[in-house]
C-alpha positions as CSV (number, residue, x, y, z in Angstrom):
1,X,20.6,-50.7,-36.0
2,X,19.5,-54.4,-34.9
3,X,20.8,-55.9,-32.0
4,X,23.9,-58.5,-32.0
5,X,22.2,-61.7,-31.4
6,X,24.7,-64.1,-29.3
7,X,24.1,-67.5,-27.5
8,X,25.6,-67.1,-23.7
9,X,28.6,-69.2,-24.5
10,X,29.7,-66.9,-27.7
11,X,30.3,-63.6,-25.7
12,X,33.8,-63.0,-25.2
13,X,34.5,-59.2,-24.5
14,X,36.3,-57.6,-27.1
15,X,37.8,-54.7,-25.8
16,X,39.2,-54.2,-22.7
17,X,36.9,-53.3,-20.0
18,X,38.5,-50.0,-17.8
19,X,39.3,-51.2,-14.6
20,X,41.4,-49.8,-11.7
21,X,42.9,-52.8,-9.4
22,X,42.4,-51.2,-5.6
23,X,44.6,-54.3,-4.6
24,X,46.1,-57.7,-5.6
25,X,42.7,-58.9,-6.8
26,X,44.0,-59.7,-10.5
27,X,47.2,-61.5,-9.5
28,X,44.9,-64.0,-6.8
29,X,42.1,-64.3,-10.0
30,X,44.5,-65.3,-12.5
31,X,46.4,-68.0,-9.8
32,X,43.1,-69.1,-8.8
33,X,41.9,-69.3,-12.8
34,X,45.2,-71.5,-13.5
35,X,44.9,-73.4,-10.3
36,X,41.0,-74.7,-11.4
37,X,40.1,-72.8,-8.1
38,X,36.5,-71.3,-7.7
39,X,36.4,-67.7,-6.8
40,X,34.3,-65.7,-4.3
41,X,33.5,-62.3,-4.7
42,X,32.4,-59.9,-1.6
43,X,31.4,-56.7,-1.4
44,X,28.5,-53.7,-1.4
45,X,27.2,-52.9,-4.6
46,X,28.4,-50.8,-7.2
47,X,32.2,-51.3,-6.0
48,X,33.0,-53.3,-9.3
49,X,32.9,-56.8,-8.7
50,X,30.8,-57.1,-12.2
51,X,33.3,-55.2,-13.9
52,X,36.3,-56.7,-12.5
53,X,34.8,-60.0,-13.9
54,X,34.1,-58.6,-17.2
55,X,38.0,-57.4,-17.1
56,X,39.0,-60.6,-16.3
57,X,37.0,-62.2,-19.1
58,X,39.2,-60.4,-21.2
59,X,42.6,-60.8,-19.8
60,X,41.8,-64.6,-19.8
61,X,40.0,-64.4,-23.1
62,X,36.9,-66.8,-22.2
63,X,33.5,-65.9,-22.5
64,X,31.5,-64.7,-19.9
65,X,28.3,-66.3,-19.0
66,X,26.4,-64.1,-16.2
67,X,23.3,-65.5,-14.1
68,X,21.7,-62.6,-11.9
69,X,20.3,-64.8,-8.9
70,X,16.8,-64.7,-7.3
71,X,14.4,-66.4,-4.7
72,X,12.9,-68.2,-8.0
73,X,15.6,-69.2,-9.8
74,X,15.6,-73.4,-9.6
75,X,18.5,-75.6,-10.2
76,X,16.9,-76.3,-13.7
77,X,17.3,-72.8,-14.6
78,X,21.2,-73.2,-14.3
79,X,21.8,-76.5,-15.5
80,X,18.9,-76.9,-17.9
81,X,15.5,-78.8,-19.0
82,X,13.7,-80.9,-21.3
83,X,11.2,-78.5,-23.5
84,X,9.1,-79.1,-26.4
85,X,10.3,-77.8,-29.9
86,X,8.6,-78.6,-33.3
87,X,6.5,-81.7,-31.6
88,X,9.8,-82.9,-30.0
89,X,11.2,-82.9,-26.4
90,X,14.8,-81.9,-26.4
91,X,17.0,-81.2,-23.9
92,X,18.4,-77.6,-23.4
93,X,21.4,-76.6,-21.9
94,X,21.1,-73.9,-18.6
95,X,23.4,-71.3,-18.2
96,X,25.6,-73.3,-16.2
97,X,25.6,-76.3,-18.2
98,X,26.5,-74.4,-21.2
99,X,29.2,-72.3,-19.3
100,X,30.7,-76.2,-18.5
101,X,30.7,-77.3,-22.0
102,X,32.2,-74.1,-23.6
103,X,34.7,-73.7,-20.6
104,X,33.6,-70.5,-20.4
105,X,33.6,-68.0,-17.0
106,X,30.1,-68.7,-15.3
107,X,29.7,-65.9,-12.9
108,X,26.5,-66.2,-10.4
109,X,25.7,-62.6,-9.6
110,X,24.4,-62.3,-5.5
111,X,24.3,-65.8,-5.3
112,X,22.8,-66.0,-1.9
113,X,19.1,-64.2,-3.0
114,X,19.4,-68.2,-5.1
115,X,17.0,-70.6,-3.4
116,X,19.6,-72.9,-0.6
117,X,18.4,-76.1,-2.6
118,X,19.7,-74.2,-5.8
119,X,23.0,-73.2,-4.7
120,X,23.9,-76.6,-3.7
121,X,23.7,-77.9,-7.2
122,X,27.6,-76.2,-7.7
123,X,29.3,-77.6,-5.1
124,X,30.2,-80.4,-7.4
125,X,31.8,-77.9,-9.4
126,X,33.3,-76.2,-6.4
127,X,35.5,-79.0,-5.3
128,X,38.3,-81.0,-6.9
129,X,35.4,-83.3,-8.6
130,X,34.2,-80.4,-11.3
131,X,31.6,-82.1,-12.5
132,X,28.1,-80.8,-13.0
133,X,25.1,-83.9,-12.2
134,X,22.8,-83.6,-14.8
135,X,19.7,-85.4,-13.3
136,X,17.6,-85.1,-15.4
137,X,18.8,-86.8,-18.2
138,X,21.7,-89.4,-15.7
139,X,24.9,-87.6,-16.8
140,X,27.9,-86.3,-15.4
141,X,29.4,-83.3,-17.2
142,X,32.9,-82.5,-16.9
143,X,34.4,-79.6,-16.9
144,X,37.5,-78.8,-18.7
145,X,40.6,-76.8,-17.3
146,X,39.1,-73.2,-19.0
147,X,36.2,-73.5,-17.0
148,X,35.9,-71.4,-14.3
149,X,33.2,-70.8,-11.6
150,X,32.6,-67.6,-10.0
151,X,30.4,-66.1,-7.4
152,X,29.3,-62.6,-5.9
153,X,27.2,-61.5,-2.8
154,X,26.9,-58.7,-0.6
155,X,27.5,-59.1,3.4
156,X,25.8,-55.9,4.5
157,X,22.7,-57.4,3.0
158,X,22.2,-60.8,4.1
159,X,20.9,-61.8,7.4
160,X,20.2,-65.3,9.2
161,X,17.9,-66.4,6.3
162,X,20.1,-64.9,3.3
163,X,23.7,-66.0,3.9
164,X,26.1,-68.1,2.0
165,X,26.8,-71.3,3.8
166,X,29.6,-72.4,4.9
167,X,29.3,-75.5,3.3
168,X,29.2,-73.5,0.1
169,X,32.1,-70.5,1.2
170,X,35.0,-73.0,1.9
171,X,35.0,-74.1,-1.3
172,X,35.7,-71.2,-2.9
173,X,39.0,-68.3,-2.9
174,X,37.2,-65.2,-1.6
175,X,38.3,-61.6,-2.8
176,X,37.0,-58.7,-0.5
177,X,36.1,-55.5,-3.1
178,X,34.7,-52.2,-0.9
179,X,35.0,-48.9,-2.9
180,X,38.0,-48.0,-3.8
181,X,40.0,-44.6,-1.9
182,X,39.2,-41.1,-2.6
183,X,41.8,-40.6,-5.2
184,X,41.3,-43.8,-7.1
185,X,37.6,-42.7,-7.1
186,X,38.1,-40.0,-8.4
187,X,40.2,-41.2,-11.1
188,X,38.0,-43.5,-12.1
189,X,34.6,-41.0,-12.7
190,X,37.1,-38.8,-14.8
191,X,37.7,-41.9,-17.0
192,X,34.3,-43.2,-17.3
193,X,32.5,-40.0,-17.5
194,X,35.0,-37.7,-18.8
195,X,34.6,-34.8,-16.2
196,X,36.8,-32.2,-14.9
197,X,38.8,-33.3,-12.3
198,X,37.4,-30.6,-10.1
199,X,34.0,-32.1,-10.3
200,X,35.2,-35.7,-10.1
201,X,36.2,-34.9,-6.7
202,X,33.4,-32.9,-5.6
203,X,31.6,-36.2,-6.0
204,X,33.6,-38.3,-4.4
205,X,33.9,-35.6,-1.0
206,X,29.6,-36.4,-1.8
207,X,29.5,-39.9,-1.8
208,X,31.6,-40.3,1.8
209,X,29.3,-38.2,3.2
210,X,26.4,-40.3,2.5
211,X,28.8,-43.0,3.3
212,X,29.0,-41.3,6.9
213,X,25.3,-41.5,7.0
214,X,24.9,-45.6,6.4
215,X,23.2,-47.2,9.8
216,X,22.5,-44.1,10.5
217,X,19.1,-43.5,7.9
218,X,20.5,-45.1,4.8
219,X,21.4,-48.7,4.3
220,X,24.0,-48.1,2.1
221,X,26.5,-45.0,1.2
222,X,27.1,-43.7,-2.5
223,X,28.4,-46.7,-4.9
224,X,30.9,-45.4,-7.2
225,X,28.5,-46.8,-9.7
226,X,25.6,-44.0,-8.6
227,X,28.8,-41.6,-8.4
228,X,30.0,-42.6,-12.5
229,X,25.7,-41.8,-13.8
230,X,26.0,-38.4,-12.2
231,X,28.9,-37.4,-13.6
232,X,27.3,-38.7,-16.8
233,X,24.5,-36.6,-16.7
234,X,26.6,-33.6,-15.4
235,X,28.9,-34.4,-18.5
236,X,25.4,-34.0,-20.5
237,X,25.1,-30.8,-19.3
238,X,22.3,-31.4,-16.0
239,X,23.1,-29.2,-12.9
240,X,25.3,-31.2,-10.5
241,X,22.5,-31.0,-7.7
242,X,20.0,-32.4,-10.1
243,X,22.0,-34.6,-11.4
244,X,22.6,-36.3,-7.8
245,X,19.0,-36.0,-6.5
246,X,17.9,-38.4,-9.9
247,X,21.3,-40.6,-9.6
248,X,22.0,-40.7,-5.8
249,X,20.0,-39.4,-3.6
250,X,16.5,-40.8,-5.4
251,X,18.6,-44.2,-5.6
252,X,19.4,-44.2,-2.1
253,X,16.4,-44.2,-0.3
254,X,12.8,-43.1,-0.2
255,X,12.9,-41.9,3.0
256,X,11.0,-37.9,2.5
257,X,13.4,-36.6,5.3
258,X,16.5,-38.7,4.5
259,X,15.8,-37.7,0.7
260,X,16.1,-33.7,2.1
261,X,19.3,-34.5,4.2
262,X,21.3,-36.0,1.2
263,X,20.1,-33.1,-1.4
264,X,21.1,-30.9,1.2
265,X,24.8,-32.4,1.4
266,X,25.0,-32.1,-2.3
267,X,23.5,-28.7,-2.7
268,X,26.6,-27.3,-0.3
269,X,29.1,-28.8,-2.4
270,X,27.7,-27.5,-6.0
């Protein structure tokens, strides 16, 4: 079966993404959305920040347009350049240009690993002005009221050379995600993986104790992302304590004796 071919600014989500608000999260998005307010995501990864936008892409039926950020990604890449096609030079759109024009969701996924020089080419957007500079060709592209601009990063990651300003953070409505509480959790890998509830919880009661262990040999605990692809595999019939050695413990670290400890934890719950 081929592949669906779509150009960024065609991709509205169909069908409704499963998502479990831990909060008011939906009600402030949705104000924020009618307000022409930017919003901020925060949080570690794998707590559903991408798939609380991809819910809310839904609920607001606009397409989502999704730029994962990194040290090399220029200010062209977003808003676009001149290239050569059939002998010509034409301009072409970036992601964030085209998110503008098609007043689509543009959500900038860890925005801070963005060179600082890059991430200062939204804070036109950012403010009451909404406009995107195009430079490169001397235009000013404005967007309408179903555009919306959207951010994510991680605070347990950054340090003094990878942190959002604040020049950039108070323009923005910020939403705080962490993962969500034990019973939620669980509810959430029985959904998405379709386990026993028994196991479901297993997992979670695994995942705070490598929580337990962050600072302490691991940078980060179990996302309920690495919690969801075990229960996967144990849904696909892998033992549980393989099943979190490849999805969890291999994910977490690469650390020989931290690698022991974590397979350890596991091994007394399954």
């Amino acid at each position: 079966m081929d592949a669906r071919i779509l150009k960024p600014e065609e991709y509205f989500i169909d069908e409704e993404p499963y998502y479990q608000p831990v909060g008011d999260e939906i009600e402030v998005f949705e104000a924020a959305y009618r307000n022409q307010l930017p919003v901020l995501l925060k949080g570690p990864t794998g707590c559903g920040k991408t798939r609380f936008m991809e819910h809310m892409a839904w609920r607001l039926k606009r397409p989502l347009i999704t730029v994962s950020c990194h040290d090399d990604l220029t200010a062209s890449d977003l808003v676009g350049r001149f290239l050569v096609k059939s002998g010509e030079t034409v301009w072409v759109d970036g992601p964030l240009a085209a998110a503008v024009r098609a007043g689509a969701i543009c959500y900038l996924d860890e925005v801070v690993e963005a060179r600082k020089d890059t991430t200062v080419v939204i804070h036109p957007l950012a403010d009451d002005r909404r406009v995107l500079p195009m430079e490169k060709i001397g235009e000013l592209l404005e967007a309408n009221a179903d555009f919306c601009l959207a951010i994510s990063y991680n605070p347990g990651y950054q340090s003094v050379l990878k942190d959002l300003k604040q020049s950039t953070r108070q323009r923005f409505v910020a939403l705080e995600f962490d993962c969500p509480d034990a019973a939620l959790e669980q509810k959430i890998i029985e959904n998405e993986a379709e386990v026993v509830p028994e196991m479901a919880n297993r997992l979670v009661k695994f995942a705070h104790m490598t929580r337990n262990l962050k600072g302490s040999g691991l940078d980060e605990g179990a996302s309920t992302r690495l919690l969801v692809h075990a229960a996967k595999l144990i849904h696909d019939g892998v033992d549980p304590v393989v099943a979190c050695r490849a999805s969890i413990a291999q994910a977490l670290t690469d650390d020989a004796d931290m690698l022991m400890a974590v397979n350890e934890l596991s091994a007394s719950l399954f």
